[in-house]
C-alpha positions as CSV (number, residue, x, y, z in Angstrom):
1,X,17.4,-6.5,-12.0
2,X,15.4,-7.5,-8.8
3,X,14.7,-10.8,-8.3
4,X,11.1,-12.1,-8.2
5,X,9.8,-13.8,-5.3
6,X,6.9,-16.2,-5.1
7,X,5.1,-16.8,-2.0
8,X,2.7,-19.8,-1.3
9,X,0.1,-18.3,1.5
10,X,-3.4,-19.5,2.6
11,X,-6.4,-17.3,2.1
12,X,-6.6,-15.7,5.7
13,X,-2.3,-15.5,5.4
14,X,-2.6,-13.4,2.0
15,X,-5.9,-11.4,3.9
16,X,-3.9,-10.5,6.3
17,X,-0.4,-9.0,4.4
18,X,-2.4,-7.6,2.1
19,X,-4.9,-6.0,4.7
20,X,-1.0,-4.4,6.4
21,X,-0.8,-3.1,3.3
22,X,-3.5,-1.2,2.2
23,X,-3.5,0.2,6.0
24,X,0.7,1.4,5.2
25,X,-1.1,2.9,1.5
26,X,-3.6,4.8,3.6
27,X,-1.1,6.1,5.9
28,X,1.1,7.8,3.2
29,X,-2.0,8.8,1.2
30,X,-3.2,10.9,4.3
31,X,0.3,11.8,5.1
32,X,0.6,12.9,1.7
33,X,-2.7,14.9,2.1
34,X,-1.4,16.9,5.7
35,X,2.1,17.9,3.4
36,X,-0.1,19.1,0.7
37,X,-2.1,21.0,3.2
38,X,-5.0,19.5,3.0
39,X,-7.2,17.8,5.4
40,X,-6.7,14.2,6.1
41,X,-9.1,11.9,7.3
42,X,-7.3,10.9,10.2
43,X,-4.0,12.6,11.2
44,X,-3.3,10.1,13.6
45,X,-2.4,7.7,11.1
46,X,0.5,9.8,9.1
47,X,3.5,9.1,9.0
48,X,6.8,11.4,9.6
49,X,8.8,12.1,6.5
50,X,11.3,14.4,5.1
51,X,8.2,16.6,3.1
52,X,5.7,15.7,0.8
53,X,7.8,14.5,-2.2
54,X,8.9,11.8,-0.3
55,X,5.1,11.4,0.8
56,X,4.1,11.5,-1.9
57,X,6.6,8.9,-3.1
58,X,5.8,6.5,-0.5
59,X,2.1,7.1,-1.5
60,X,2.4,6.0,-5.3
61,X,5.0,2.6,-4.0
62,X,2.0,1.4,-1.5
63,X,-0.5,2.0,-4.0
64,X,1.4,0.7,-7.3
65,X,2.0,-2.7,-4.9
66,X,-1.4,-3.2,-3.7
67,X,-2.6,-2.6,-7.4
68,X,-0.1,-5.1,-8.6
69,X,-0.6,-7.8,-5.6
70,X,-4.5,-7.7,-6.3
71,X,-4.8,-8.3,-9.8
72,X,-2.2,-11.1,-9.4
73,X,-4.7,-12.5,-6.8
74,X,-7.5,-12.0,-8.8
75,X,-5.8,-13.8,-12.1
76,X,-5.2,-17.1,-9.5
77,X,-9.0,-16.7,-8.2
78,X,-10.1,-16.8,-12.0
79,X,-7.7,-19.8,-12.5
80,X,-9.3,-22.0,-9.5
């Protein structure tokens, strides 16, 4: 079983790892989008990856952590 970490990070600290975040999520869901064959918004930001199952797995893991990290945020907000 992993272990579970807990961080203790300012405001502008958690801003900033969770803005790295969401920009690493938009890269795999627009590199996801070019293996599909679709049009991205931005090409320039995808990533290079073994095909789009793999993208497409990279895609879901950013945006399953980001979902998770920001309702954990938002439960501490309501707690303050």
């Amino acid at each position: 079983m992993p272990k579970t970490i807990q961080l203790i990070l300012t405001d502008d600290e958690f801003g900033q790892l969770f803005d790295g975040l969401c920009v690493r999520e938009t890269a795999w869901r627009q590199t996801a989008m070019l293996m599909r064959g679709e049009e991205p918004d931005d090409t320039a930001v995808c990533e290079e990856c073994n095909g789009v199952e793999e993208a497409e797995a990279l895609e879901r893991a950013y945006s399953e952590l980001v979902a998770k990290i920001h309702q954990q945020y938002r439960s501490q907000l309501a707690e303050t």
